[in-house]
C-alpha positions in Angstrom: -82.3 -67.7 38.7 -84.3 -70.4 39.8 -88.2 -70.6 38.4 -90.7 -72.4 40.7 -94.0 -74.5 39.4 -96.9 -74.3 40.0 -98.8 -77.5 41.8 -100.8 -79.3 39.7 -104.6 -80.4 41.4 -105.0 -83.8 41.5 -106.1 -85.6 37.7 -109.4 -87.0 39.5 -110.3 -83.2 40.6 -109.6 -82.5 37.0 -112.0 -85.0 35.5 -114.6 -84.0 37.7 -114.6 -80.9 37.0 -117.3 -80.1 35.0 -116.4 -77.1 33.3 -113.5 -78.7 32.4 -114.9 -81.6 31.1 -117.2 -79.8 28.7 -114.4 -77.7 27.7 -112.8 -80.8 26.6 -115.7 -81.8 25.2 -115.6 -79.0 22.4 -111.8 -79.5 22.0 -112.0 -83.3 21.0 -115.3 -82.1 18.9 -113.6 -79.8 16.3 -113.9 -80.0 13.0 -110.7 -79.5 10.9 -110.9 -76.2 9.2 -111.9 -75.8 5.7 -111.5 -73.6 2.5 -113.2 -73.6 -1.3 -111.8 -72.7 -4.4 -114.8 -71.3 -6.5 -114.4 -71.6 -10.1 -116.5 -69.0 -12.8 -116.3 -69.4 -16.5 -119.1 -67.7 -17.3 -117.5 -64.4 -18.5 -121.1 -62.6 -18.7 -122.4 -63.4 -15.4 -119.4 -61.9 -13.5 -119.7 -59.0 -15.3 -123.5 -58.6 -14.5 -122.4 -59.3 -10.8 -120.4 -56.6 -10.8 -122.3 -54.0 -12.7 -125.1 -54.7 -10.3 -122.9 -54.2 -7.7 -121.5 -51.1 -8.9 -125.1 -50.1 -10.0 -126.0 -50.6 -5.9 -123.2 -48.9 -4.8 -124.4 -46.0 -7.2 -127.8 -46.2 -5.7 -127.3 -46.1 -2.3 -124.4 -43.1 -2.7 -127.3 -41.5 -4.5 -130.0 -41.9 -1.9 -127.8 -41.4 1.1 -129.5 -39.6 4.1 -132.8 -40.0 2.4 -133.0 -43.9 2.8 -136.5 -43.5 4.3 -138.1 -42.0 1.2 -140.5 -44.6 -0.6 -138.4 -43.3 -3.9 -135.3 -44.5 -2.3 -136.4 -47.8 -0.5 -138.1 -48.6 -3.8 -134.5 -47.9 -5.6 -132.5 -49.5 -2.7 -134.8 -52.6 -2.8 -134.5 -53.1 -6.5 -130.6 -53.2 -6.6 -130.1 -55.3 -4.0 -132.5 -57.4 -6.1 -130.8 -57.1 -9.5 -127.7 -58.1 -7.4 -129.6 -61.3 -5.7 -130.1 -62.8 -9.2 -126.9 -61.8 -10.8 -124.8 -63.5 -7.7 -127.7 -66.3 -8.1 -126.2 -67.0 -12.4 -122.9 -66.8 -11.0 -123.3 -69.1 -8.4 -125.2 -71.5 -10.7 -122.3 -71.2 -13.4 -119.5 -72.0 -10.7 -117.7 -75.1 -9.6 -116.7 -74.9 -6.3 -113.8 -76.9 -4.8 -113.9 -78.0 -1.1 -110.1 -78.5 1.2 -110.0 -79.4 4.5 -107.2 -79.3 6.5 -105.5 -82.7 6.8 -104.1 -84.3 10.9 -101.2 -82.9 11.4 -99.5 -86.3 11.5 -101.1 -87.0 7.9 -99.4 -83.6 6.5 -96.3 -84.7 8.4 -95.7 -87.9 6.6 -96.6 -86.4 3.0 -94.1 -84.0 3.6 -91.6 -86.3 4.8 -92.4 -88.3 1.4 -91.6 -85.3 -0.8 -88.7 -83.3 0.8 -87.4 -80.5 -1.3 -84.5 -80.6 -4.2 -81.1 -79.7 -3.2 -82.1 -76.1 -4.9 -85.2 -76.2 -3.3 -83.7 -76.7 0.3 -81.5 -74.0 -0.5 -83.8 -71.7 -1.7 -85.6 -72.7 2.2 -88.4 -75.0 0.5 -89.3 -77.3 3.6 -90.8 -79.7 0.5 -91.0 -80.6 -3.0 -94.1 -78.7 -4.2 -93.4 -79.8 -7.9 -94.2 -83.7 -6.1 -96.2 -82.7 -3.5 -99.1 -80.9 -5.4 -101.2 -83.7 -6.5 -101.3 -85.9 -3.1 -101.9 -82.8 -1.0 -104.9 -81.9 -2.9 -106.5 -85.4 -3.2 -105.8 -86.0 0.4 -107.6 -82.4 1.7 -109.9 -82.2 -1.5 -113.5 -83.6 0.2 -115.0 -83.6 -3.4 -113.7 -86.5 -4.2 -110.8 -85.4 -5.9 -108.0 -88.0 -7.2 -104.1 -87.7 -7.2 -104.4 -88.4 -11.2 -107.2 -85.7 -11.8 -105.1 -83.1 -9.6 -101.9 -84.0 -11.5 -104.2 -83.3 -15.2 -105.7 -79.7 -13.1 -101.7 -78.8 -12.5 -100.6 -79.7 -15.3 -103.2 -78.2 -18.0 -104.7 -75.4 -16.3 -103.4 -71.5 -16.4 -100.1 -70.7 -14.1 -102.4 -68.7 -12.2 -105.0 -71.2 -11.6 -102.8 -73.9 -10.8 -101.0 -72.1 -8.1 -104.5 -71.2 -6.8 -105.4 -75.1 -7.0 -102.3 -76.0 -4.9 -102.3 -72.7 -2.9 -106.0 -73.4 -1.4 -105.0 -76.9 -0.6 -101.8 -75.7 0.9 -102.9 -72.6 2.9 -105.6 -74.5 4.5 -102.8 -76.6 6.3 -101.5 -74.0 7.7 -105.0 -72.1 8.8 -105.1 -71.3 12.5 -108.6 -70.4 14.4 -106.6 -69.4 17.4 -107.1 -66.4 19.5 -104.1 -66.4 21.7 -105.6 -63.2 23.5 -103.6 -60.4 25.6 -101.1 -62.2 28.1 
């Protein structure tokens, strides 16, 4: 079976093309994707969060197909306050951690610097993630973030929040804003 290809126009039609060009334009002008870890504490304001959001949900199952009634606008309007201010505390008691996605030749080479264990490989680990934790997330934390302070975060914080530490830096590496569409 032989395949034919297709003729390629001419590289200075190419250039010239302006639709082209502008499309190239937005490709070279991409920003890297990004993710954030958010961080609560503060116990009492999640729960007021969510009791005002059950509290709306209530409401507007309440006042369902009588949405115009000045009873029910003045009941919808008042949760969707009481919610405002509670996501307002929590989002005032949160820290909230920034990633972005590192060049793909950056990721490369810490990778290549922190290849799995023996066990690891076999287990089909492509790297070391007991070494590579702290330098992936200083390199893709823009918060300022250092290899030191992510080693403490590993190291001290819950198993839970630790894997969601490396897990947001890690995951962001692999985020894809691609629509490949139907063929």
């Amino acid at each position: 079976m032989t395949t034919t290809t297709q003729p390629q126009p001419p590289a200075a039609a190419v250039a010239q093309d302006a639709h082209w060009a502008s499309t190239l334009e937005r490709l070279r002008n991409r920003t890297r994707p990004t993710a954030t870890l958010t961080i609560c504490d503060d116990h009492a304001a999640k729960d007021a969060l969510a009791l005002a959001q059950y509290e709306q949900r209530t409401t507007q199952r309440q006042h369902e197909g009588s949405e115009s009634t000045p009873e029910a606008k003045k009941a919808l309007r008042a949760a969707e306050q009481k919610v405002a201010a509670a996501q307002r505390a929590v989002d005032d008691a949160s820290i909230v951690l920034t990633f972005r996605a590192l060049e793909r030749t950056a990721l490369d080479a810490l990778k290549k610097a922190h290849p799995p264990t023996e066990e690891q490989a076999e287990d089909g680990f492509e790297v070391n993630v007991e070494t590579l934790g702290p330098p992936l997330i200083a390199a893709s934390n823009v918060d300022g973030m250092t290899e030191e302070q992510a080693r403490e975060f590993l190291d001290t914080w819950s198993d839970a929040e630790a894997a969601s530490l490396f897990s947001t830096a890690w995951n962001i590496q692999l985020e894809s804003r691609l629509d490949l569409g139907k063929g």
